[in-house]
Structure formats: C-alpha cells, structure tokens
C-alpha positions in Angstrom: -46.4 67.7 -26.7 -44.0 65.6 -28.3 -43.5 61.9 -26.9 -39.6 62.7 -25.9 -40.6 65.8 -23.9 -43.7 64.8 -21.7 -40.9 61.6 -21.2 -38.3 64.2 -20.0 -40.8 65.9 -17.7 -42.0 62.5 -16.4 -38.5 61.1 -15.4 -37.3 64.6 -14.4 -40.1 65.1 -11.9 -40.1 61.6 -10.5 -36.3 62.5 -10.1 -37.2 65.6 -8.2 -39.2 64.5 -5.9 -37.0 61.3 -4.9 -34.3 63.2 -4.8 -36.1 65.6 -2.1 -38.3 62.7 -0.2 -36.3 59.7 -0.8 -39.2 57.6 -2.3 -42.0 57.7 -4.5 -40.3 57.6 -7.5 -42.5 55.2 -9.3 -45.9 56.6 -8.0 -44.5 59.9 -10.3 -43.7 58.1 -13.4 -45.5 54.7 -13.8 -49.0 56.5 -15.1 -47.4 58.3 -17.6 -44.7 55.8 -18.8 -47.3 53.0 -18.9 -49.0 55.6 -21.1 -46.1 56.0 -24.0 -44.0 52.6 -23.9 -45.5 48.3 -23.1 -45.9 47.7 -19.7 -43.0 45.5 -19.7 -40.4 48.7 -21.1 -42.1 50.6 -19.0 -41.6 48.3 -16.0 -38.2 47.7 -16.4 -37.5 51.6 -17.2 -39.2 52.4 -13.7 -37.5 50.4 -11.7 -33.4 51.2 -13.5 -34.4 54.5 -13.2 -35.5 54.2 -9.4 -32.5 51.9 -8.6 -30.2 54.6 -9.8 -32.2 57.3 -8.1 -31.7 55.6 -4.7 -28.2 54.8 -5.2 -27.4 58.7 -6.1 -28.9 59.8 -3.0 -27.3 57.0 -0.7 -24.0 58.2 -2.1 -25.0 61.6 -2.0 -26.1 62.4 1.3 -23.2 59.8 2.9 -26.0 58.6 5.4 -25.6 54.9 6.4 -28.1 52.8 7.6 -27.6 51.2 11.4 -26.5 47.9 9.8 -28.3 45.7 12.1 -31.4 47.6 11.9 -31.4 47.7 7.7 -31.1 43.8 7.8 -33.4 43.8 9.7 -35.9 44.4 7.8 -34.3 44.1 4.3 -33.7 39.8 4.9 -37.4 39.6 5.8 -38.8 42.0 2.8 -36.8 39.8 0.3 -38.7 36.7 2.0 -41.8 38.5 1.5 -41.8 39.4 -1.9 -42.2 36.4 -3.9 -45.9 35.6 -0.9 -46.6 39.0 -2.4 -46.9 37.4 -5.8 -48.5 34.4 -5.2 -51.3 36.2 -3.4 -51.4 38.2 -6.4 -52.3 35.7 -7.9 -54.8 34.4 -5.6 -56.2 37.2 -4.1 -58.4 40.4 -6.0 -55.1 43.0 -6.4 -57.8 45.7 -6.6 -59.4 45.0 -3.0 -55.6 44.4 -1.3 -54.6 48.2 -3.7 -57.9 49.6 -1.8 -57.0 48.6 1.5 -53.6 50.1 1.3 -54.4 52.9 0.1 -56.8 53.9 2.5 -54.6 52.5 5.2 -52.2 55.1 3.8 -54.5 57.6 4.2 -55.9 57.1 7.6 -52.3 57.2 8.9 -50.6 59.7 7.6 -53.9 61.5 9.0 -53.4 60.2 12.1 -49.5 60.9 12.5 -50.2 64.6 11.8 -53.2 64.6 14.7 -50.6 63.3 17.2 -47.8 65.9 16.1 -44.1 65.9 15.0 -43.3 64.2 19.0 -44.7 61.3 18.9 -42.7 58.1 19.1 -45.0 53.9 18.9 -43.5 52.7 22.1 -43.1 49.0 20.8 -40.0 50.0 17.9 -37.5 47.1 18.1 -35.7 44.9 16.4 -38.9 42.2 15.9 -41.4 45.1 14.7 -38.9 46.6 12.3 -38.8 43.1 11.0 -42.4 42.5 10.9 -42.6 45.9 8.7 -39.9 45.1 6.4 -41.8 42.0 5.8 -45.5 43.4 5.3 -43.3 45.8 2.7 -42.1 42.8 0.9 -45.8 41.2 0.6 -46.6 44.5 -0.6 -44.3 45.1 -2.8 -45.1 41.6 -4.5 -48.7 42.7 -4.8 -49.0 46.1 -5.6 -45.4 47.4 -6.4 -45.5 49.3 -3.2 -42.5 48.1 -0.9 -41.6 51.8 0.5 -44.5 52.5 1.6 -44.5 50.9 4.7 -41.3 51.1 6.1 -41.6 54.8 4.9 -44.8 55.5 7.0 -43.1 53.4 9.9 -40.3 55.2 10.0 -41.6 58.6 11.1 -42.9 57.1 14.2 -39.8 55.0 15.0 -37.9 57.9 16.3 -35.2 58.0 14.2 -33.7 61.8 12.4 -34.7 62.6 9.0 -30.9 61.4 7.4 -31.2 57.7 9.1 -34.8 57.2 8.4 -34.0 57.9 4.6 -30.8 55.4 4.7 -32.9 52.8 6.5 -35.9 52.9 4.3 -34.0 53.8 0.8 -31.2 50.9 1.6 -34.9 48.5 2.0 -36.3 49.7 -1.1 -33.1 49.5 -3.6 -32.6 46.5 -2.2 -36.0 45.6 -2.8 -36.1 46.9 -6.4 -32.8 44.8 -7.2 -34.4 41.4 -6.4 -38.1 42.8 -8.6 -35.7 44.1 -11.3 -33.7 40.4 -11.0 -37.3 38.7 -11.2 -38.1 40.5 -14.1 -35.1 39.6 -16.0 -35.5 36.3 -15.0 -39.5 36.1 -16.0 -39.2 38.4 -18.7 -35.6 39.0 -20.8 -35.8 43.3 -20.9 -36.9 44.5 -23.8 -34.2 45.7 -26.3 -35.9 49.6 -26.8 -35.3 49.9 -23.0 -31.5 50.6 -23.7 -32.5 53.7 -25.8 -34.5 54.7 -23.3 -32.2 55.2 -20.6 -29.3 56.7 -22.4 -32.2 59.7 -22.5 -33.4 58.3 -19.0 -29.8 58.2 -17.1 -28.5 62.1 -17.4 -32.2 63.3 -16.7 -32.5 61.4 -13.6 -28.9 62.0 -12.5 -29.3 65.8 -12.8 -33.2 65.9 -11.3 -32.2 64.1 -8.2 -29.6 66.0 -7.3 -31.8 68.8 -7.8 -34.0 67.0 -5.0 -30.8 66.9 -2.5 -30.7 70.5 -3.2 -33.6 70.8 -1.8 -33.8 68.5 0.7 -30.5 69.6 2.7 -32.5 73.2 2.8 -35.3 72.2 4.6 -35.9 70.9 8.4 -37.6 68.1 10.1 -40.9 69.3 10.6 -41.2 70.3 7.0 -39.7 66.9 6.0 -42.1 65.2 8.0 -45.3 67.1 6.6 -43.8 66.6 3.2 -42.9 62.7 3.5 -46.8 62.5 5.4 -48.5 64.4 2.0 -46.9 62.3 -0.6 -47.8 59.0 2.0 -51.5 60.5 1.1 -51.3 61.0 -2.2 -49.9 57.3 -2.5 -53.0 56.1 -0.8 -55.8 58.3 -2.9 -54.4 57.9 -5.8 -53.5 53.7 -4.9 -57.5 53.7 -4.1 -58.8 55.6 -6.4 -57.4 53.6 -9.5 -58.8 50.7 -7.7 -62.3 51.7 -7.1 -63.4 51.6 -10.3 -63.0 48.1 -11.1 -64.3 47.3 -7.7 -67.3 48.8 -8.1 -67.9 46.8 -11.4 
C-alpha cells in the first residue's frame, strides 16, 4: 500500500469517526501517522487536523455550549495542562497511561451496568471544574484531554447535542493552547504544509460524512457508541503501556 493511500485511509477514518462521536480523533490516527512521518510532523499534523475536525462539527451541528458551563471547565483545563507536563516529566508516563486506561475501562463498564437513566447527583458548577481540570493534567501527560470530560459527560445529564458542544468547545480549546506549545517549543516542521493540503479536503469531507451519521442515530445508540470508543481508548491506552511496565 502506497505511503499516500494508507495516509488517506488514516485521516479519513479518524475524520469519520469524529465527525460521528465528536472525539477520538487522535486515538484513530496517531499509531499510524507516528508510523509514516517524525513524531514532531506527525504531532503537529494530528492536532491541525483535529482542530479543524472539531471546528467543522461545532459549525456544523450549530450546537452551542451553556457559556458558563464551557468556562467552566475550559479556564481550569488550560491551568492544568502545563502540571500535566511537569509531572511528565517527573512521574513514569507509562504507570499514569496504565491507570487511565483501565480507569477508562472500568467506567464505561460501569455506566452501561447502571443504564442509559442514570444521572451522578453531585453535577455542578465546582465538579465540572474539577473535571475540566483532571482533563487538562491529562492532556499534559498522556495527550488525552477528552477523555474525561467525554466520559463525565454522559452522566451529567445533559442531551447528546450539548454534551458534544460542551466537551468538543474543551478539547479544541485545549488542542489550540498544545498546538501553541508546540510552536513555541518546537517551530513546525516545513513538510507539515504538504501534508495538509492532502490532509485538509480529506478531513473536511470525512467528517461531514460523520455528521451524516450522527444526525441518523438516537441517544441510546450514541451513548453505547461514545461508551465503546471510551473502552477502546483505555485498552488500547493500557495495553501500549504494559509492555514497558512489565520490563
């Protein structure tokens, strides 16, 4: 398979499935993309490509976030990216990648045991922000600053429209200040404007293909959808860890 191709199918089903869930666009394509271009290129392409994936469906599906609910949690997750990265730094990323991964698992596990009604009866203003700061930490650490508000999200009550504006408006947000840090670290390399004149029109025309899809199905199938790729997050999060941890 040519290089061009298996980059097409990487970015177009990344698109796909962000376009239909609202997230994991980066747990689709970072393998692969880390597999054909440096880690910086392919860094930078992931997170442009994201960026723009969450911007299209914001636009798209004319859902706006309850302002004071999206700052919420946004002000705090920008204050807890950069801990993130120091405890990166300080901390064995394989162990904290472990535990959040089979924290991933466990609950989307649990949320399907306790069915499609249940609501945590402590959602407010100060546990919103307490998640949109774990996803910040988490983010800084192992790239993964959806997760959380994702999973919290299905619990918090809110319809399947809002909780996509409230936890896509926290991770393009999110990705913006990662994609500024990068720049700021790290100039981006000059290849990665090649990439994404291939990158843009693939990814514009997958995740509308997503929306497609997602404006088809209801909120019980949304829900079991969102809770299986939360899952797959976490096995395959722990299972690229393990290794190295059992060395």
């Amino acid at each position: 398979m040519s290089e061009t191709l298996l980059l097409v199918l990487c970015l177009g089903s990344a698109g796909l499935i962000s376009g239909l869930t609202g997230f994991a666009f980066g747990l689709v394509a970072s393998g692969t993309l880390l597999m054909l271009r440096p880690p910086a290129e392919a860094t930078a392409l992931v997170l442009v490509c994201s960026i723009l994936s969450q911007a299209i469906s914001l636009l798209r599906l004319r859902a706006r976030p309850p302002l004071r609910t999206a700052l919420v949690m946004i002000l705090p997750g920008l204050a807890g990216a950069p801990l993130g990265v120091v405890l990166l730094h300080g901390l064995d990323p394989n162990l904290i990648k472990a535990g959040i991964g089979c924290f991933l698992i466990l609950y989307s596990l649990l949320v399907a045991l306790l069915g499609a009604g249940y609501r945590v009866r402590f959602g407010n203003a100060w546990s919103d922000g307490a998640v949109g700061f774990l996803g910040g930490v988490l983010g800084g650490v192992a790239g993964l600053s959806g997760a959380l508000p994702t999973a919290w999200s299905l619990v918090r009550g809110w319809e399947p429209r809002t909780q996509r504006a409230i936890y896509q408006s926290f991770t393009l947000v999110l990705q913006v200040w990662a994609l500024a840090i990068l720049v700021l670290v790290d100039p981006l390399p000059a290849a990665l404007v090649q990439d994404l004149v291939l990158a843009v029109p693939v990814v514009l025309v997958s995740v509308l293909a997503g929306l497609s899809l997602f404006a088809r199905i209801d909120q019980a199938r949304f829900r079991t959808l969102v809770l299986a790729l939360l899952a797959a997050i976490g096995l395959t999060t722990t299972a690229l860890a393990l290794p190295a941890l059992l060395h």
